[in-house]
PDB file with one MODEL, atoms N, CA, C and O in Angstrom:
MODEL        1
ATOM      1  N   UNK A   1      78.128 -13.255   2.107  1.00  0.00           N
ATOM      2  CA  UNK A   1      77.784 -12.800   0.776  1.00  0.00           C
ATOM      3  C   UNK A   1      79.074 -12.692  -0.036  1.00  0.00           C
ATOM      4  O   UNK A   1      80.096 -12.128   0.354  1.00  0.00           O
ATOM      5  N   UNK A   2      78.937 -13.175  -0.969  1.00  0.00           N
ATOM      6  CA  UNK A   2      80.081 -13.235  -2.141  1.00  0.00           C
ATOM      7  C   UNK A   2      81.164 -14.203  -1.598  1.00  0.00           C
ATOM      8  O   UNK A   2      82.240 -13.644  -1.387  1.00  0.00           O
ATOM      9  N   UNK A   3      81.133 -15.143  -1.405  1.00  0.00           N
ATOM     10  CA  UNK A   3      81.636 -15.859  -0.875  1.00  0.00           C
ATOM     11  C   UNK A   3      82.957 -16.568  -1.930  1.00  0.00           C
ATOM     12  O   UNK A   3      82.590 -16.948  -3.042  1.00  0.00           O
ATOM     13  N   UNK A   4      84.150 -16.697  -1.638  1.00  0.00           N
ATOM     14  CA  UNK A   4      84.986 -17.397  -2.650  1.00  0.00           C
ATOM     15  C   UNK A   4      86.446 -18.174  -2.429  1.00  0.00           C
ATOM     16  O   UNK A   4      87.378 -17.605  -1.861  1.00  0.00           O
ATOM     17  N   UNK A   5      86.521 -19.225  -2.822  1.00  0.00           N
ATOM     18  CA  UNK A   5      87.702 -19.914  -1.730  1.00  0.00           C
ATOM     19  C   UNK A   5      88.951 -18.916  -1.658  1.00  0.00           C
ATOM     20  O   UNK A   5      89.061 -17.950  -2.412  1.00  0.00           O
ATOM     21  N   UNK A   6      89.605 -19.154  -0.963  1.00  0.00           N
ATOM     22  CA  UNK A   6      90.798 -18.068  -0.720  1.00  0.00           C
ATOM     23  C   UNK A   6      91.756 -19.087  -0.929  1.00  0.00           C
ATOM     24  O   UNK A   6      92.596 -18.725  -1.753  1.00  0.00           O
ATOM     25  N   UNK A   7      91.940 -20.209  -0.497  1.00  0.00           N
ATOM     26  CA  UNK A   7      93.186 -21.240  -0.199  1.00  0.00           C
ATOM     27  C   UNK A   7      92.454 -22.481  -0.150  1.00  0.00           C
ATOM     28  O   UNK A   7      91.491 -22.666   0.594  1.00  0.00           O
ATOM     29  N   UNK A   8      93.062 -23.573  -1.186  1.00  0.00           N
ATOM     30  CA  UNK A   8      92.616 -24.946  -0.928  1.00  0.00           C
ATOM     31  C   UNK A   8      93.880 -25.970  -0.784  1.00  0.00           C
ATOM     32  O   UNK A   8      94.832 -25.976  -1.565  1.00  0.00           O
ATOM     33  N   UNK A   9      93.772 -26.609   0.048  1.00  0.00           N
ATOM     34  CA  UNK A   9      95.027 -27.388   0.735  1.00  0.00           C
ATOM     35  C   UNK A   9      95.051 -28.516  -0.348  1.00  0.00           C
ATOM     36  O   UNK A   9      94.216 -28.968  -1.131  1.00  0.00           O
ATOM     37  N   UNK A  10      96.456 -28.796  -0.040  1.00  0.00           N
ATOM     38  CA  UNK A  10      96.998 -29.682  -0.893  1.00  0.00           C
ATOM     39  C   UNK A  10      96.686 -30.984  -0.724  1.00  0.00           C
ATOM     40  O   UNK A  10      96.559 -31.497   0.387  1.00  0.00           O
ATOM     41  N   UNK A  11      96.485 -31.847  -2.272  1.00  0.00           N
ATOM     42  CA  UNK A  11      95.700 -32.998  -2.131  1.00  0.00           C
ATOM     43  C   UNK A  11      96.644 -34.476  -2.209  1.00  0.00           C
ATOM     44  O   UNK A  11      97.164 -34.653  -3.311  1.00  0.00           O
ATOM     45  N   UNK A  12      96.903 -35.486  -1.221  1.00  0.00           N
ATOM     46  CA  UNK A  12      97.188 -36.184  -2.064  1.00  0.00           C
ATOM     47  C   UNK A  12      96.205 -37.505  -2.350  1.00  0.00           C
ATOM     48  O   UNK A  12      95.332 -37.952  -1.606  1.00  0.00           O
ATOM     49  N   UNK A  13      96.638 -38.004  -3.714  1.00  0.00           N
ATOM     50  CA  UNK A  13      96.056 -39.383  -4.656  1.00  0.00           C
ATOM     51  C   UNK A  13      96.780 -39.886  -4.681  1.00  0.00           C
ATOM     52  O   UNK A  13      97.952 -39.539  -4.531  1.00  0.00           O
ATOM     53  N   UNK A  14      96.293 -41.043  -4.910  1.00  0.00           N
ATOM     54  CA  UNK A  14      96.836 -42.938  -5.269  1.00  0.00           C
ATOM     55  C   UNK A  14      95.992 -43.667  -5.502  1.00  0.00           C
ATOM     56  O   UNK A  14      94.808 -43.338  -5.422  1.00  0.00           O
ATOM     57  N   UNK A  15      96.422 -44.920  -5.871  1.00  0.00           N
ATOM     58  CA  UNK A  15      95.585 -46.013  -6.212  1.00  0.00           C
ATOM     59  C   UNK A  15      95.336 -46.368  -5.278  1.00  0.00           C
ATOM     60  O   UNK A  15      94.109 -46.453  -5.340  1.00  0.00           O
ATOM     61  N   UNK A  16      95.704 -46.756  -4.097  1.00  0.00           N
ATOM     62  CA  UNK A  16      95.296 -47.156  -2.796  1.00  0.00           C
ATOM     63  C   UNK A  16      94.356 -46.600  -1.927  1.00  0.00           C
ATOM     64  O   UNK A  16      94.077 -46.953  -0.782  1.00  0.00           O
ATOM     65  N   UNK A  17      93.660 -45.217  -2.949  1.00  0.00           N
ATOM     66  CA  UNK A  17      92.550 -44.964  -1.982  1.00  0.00           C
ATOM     67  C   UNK A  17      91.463 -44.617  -2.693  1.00  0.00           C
ATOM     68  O   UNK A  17      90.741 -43.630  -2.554  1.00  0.00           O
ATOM     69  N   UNK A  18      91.386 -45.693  -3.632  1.00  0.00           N
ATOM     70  CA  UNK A  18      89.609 -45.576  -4.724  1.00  0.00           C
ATOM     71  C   UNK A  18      89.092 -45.729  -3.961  1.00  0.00           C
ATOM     72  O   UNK A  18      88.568 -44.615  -3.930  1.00  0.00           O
ATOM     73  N   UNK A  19      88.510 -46.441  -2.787  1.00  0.00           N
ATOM     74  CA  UNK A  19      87.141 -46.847  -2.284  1.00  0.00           C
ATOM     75  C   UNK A  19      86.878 -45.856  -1.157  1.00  0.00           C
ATOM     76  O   UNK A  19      85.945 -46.213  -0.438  1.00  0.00           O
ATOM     77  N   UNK A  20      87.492 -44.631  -0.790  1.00  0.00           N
ATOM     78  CA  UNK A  20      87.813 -43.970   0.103  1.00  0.00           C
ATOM     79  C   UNK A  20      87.043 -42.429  -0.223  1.00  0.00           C
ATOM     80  O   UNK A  20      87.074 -41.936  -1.351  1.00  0.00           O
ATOM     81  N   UNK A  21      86.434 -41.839   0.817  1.00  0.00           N
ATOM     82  CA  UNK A  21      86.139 -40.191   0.939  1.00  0.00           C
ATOM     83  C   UNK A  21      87.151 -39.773   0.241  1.00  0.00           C
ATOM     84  O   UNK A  21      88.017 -40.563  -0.136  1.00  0.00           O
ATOM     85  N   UNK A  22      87.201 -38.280  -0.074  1.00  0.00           N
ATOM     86  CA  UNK A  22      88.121 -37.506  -0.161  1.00  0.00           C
ATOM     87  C   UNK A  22      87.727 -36.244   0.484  1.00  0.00           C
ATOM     88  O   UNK A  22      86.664 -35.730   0.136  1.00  0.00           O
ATOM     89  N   UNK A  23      88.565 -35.600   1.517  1.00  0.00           N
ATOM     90  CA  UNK A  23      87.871 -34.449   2.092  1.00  0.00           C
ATOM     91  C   UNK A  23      89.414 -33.658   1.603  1.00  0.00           C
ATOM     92  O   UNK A  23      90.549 -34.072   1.366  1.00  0.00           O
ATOM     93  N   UNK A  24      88.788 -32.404   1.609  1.00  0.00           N
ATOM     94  CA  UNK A  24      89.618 -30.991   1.116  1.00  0.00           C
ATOM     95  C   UNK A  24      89.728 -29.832   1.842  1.00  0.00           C
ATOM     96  O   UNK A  24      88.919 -28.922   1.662  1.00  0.00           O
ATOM     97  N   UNK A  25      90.608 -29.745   2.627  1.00  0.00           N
ATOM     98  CA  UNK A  25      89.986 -28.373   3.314  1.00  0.00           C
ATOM     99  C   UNK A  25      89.987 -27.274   2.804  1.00  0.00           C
ATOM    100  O   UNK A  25      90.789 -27.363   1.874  1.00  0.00           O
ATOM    101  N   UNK A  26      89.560 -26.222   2.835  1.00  0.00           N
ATOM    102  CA  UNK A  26      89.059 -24.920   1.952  1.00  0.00           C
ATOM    103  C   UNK A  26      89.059 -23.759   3.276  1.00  0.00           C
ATOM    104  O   UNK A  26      88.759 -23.899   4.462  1.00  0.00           O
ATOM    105  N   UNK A  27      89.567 -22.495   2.440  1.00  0.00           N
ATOM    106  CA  UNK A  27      89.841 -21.811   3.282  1.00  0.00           C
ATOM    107  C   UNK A  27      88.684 -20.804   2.562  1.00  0.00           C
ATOM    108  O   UNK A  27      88.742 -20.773   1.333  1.00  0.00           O
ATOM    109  N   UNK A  28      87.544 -19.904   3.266  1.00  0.00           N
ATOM    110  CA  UNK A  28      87.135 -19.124   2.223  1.00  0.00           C
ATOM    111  C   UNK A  28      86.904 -17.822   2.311  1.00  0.00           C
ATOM    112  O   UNK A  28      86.752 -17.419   3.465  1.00  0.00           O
ATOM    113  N   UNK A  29      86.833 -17.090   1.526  1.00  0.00           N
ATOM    114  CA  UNK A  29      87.164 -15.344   2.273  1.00  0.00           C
ATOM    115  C   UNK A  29      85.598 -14.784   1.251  1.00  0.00           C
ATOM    116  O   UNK A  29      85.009 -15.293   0.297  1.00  0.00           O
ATOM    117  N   UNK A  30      85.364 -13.383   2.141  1.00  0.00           N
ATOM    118  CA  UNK A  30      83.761 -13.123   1.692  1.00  0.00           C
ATOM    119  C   UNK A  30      83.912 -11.689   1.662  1.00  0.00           C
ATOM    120  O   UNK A  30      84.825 -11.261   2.368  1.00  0.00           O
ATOM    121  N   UNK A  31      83.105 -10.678   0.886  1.00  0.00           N
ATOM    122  CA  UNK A  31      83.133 -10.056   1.559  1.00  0.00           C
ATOM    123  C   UNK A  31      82.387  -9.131   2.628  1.00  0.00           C
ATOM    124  O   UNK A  31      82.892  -8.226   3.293  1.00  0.00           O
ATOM    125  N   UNK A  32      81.139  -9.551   2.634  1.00  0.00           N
ATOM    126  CA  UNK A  32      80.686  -8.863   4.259  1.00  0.00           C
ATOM    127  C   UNK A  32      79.148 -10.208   4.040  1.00  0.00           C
ATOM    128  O   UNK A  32      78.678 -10.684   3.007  1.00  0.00           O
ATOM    129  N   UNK A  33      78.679 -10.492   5.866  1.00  0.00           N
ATOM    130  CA  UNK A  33      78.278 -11.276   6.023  1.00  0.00           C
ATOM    131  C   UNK A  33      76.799 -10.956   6.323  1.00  0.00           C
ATOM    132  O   UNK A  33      76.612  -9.771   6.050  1.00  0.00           O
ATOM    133  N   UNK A  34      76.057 -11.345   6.624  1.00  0.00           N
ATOM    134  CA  UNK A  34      74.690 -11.474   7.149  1.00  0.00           C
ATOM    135  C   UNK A  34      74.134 -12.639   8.340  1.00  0.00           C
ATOM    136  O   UNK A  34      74.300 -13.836   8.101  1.00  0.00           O
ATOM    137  N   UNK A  35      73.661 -12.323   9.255  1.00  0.00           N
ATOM    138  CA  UNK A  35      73.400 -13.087  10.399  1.00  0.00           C
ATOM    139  C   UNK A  35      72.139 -13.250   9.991  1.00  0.00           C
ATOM    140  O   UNK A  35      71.252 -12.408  10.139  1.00  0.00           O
ATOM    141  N   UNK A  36      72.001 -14.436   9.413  1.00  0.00           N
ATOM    142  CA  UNK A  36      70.675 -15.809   8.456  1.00  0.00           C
ATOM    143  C   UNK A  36      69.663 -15.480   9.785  1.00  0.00           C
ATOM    144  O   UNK A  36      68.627 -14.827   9.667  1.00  0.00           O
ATOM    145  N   UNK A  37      70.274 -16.194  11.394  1.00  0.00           N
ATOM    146  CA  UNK A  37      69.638 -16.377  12.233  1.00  0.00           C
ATOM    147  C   UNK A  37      68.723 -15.624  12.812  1.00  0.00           C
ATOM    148  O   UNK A  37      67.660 -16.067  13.247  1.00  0.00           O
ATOM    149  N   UNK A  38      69.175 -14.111  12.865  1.00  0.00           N
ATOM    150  CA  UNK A  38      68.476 -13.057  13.090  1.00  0.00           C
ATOM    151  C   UNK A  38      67.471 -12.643  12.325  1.00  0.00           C
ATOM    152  O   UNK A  38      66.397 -12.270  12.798  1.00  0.00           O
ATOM    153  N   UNK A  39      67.764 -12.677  10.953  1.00  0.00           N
ATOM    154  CA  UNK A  39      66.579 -12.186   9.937  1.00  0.00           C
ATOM    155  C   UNK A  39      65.523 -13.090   9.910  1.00  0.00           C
ATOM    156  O   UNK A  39      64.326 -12.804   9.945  1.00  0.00           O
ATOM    157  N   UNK A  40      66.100 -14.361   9.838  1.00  0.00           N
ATOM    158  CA  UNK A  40      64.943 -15.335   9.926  1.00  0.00           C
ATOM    159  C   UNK A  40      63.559 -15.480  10.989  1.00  0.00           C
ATOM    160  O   UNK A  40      62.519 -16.136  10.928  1.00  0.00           O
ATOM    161  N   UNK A  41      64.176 -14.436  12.054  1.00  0.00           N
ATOM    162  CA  UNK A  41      63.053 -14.750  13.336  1.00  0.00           C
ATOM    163  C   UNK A  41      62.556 -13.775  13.339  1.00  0.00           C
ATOM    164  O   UNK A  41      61.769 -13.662  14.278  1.00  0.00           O
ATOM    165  N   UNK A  42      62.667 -12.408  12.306  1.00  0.00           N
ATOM    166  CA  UNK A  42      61.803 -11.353  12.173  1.00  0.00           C
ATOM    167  C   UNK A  42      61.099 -11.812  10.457  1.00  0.00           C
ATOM    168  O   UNK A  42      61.645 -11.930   9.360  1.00  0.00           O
ATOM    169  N   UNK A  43      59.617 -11.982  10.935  1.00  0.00           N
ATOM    170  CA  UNK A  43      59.241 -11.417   9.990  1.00  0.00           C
ATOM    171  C   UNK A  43      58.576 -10.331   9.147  1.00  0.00           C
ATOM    172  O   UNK A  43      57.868  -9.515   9.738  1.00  0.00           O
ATOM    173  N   UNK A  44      58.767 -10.221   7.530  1.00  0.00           N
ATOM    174  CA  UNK A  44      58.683  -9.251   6.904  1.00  0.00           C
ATOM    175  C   UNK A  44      57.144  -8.806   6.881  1.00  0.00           C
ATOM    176  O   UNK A  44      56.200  -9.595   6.942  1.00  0.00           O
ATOM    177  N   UNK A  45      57.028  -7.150   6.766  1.00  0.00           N
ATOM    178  CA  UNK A  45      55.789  -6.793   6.846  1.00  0.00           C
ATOM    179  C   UNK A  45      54.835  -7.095   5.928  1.00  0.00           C
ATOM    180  O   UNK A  45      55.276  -7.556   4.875  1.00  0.00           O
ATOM    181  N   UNK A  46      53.495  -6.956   6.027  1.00  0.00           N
ATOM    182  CA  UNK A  46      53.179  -6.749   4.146  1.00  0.00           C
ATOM    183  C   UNK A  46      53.451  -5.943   3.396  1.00  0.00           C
ATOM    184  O   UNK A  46      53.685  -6.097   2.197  1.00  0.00           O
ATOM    185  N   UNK A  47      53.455  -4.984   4.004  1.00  0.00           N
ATOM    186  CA  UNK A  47      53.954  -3.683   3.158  1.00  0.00           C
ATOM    187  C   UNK A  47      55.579  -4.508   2.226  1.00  0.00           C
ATOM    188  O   UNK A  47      55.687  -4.927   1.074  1.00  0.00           O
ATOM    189  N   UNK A  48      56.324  -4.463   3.066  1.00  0.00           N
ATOM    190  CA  UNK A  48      57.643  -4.672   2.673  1.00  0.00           C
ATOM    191  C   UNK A  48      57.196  -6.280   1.428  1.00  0.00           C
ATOM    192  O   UNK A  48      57.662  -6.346   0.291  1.00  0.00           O
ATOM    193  N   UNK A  49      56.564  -7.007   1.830  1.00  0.00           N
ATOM    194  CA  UNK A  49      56.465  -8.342   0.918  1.00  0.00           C
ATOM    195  C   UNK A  49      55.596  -7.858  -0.104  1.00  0.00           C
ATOM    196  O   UNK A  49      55.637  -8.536  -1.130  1.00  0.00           O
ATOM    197  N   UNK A  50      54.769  -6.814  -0.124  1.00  0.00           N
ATOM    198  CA  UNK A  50      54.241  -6.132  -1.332  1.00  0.00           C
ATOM    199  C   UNK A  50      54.942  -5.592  -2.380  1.00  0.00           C
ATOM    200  O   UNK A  50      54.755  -5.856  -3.568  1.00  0.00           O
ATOM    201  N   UNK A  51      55.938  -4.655  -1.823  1.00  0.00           N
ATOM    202  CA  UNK A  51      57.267  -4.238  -2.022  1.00  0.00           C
ATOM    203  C   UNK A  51      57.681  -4.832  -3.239  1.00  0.00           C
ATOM    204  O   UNK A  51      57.853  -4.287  -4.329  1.00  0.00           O
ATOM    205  N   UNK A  52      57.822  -6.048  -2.908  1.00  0.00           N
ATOM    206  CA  UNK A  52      59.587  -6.845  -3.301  1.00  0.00           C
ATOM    207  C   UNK A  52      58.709  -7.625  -4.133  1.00  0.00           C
ATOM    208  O   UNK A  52      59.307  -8.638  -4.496  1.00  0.00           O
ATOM    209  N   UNK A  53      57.226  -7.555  -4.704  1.00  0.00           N
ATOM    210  CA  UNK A  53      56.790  -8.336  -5.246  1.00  0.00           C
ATOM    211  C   UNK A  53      56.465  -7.617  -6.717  1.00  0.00           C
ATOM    212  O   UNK A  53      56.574  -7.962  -7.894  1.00  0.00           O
ATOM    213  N   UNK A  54      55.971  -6.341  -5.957  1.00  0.00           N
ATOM    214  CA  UNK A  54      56.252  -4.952  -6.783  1.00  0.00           C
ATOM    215  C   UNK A  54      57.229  -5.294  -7.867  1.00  0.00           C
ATOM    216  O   UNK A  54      57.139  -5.922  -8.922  1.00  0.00           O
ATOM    217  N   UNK A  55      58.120  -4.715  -7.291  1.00  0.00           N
ATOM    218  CA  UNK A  55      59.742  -4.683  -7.796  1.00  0.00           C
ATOM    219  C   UNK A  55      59.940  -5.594  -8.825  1.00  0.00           C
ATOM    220  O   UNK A  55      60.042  -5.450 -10.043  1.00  0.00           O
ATOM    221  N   UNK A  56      59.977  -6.609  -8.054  1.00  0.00           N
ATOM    222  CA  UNK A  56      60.206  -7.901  -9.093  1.00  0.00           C
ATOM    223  C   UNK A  56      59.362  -7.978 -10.040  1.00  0.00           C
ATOM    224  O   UNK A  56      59.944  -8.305 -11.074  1.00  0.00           O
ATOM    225  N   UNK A  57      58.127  -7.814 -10.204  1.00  0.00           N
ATOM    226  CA  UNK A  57      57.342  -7.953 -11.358  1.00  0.00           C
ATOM    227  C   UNK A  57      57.610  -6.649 -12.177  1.00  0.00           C
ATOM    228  O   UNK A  57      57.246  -6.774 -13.346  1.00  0.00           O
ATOM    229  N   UNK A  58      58.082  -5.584 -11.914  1.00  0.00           N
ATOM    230  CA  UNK A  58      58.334  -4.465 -12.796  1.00  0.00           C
ATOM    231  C   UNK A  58      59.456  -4.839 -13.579  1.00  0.00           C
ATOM    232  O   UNK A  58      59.408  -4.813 -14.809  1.00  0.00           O
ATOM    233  N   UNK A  59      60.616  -5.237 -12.846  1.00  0.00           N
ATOM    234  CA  UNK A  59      61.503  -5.653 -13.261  1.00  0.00           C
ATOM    235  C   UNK A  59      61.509  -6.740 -14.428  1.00  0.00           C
ATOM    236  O   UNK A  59      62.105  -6.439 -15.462  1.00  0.00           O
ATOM    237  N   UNK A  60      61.064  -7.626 -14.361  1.00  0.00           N
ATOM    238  CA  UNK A  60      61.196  -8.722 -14.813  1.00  0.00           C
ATOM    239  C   UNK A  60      60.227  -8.206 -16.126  1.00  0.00           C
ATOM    240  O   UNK A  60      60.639  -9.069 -16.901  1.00  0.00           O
ATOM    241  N   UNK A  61      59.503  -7.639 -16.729  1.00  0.00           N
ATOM    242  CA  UNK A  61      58.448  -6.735 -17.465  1.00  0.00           C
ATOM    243  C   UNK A  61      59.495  -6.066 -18.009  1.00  0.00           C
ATOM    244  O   UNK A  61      59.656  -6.374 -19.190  1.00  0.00           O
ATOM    245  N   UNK A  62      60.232  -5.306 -17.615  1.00  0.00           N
ATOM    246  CA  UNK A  62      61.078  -4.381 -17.867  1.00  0.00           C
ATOM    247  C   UNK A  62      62.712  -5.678 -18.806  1.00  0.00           C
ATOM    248  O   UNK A  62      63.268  -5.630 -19.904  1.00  0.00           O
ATOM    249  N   UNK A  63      62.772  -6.065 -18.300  1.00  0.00           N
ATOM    250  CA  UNK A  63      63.934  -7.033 -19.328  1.00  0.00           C
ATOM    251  C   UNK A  63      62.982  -7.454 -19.863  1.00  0.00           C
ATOM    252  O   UNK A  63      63.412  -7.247 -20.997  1.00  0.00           O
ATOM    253  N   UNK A  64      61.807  -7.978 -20.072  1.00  0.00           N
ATOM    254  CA  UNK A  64      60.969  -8.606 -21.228  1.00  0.00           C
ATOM    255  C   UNK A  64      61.199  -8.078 -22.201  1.00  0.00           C
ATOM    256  O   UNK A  64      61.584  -8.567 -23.263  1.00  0.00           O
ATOM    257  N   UNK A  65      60.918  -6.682 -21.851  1.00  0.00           N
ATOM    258  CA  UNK A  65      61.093  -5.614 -23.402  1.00  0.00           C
ATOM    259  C   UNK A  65      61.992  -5.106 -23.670  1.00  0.00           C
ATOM    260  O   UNK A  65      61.893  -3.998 -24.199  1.00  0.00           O
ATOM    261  N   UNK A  66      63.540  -5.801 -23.379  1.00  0.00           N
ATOM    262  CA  UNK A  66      65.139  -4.941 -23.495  1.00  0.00           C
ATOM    263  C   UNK A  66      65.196  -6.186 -24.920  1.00  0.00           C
ATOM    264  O   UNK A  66      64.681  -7.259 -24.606  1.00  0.00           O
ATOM    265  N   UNK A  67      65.574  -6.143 -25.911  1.00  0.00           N
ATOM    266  CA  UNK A  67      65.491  -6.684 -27.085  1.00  0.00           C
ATOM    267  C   UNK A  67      66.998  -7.548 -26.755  1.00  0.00           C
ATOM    268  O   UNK A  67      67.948  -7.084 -26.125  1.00  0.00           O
ATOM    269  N   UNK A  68      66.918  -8.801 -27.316  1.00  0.00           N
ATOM    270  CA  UNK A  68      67.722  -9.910 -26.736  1.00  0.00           C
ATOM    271  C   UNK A  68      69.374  -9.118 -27.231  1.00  0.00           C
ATOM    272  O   UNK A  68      70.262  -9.157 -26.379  1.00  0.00           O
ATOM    273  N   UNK A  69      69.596  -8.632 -28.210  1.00  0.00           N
ATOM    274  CA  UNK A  69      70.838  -8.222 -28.458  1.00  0.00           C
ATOM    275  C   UNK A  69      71.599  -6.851 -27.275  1.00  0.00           C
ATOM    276  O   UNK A  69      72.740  -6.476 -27.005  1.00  0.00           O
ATOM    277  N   UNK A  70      70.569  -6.572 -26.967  1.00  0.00           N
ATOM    278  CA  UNK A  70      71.358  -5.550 -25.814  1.00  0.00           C
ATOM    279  C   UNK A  70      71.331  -6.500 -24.802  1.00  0.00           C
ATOM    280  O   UNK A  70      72.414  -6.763 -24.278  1.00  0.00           O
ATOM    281  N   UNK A  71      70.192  -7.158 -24.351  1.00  0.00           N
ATOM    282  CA  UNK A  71      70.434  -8.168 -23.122  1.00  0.00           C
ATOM    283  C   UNK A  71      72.224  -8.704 -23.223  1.00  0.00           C
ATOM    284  O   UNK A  71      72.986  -8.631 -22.258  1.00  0.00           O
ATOM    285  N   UNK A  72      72.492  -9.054 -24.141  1.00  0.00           N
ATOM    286  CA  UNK A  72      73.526  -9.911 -24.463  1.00  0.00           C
ATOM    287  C   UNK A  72      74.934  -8.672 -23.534  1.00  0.00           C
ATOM    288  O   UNK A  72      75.640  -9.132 -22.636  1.00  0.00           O
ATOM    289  N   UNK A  73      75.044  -7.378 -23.936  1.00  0.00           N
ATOM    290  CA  UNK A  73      75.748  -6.473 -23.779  1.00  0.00           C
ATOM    291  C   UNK A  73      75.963  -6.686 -22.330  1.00  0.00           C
ATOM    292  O   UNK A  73      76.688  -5.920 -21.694  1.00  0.00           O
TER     293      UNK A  73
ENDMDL
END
């Protein structure tokens, strides 16, 4: 989560390598992670997918009616 390069290695170019890949290595720093694999093999209750459906539709209702000039703020 929040993921953002930290260090990208130095590149070189020429004419001698138009027809060619270019790979870059990237160094990238985050700051805290989530194990995809694990969450993925539990699934969510109804309760909890009721939840988040909740939420989101309140929400999204709720900026409907924030008048575009404060949105902007």
């Amino acid at each position: 989560m929040e993921a953002f390069p930290k260090t990208i290695a130095e590149q070189s170019l020429g004419y001698g390598q138009n027809d060619t890949l270019h790979r870059i290595n990237v160094t990238f720093s985050y700051r805290y992670w989530k194990n995809l694999t694990d969450e993925a093999d539990l699934p969510k209750s109804l309760q909890s997918r009721i939840t988040e459906v909740l939420i989101d539709s309140v929400e999204r209702n709720v900026r409907a009616q924030i008048p575009k000039v404060l949105s902007r703020l």
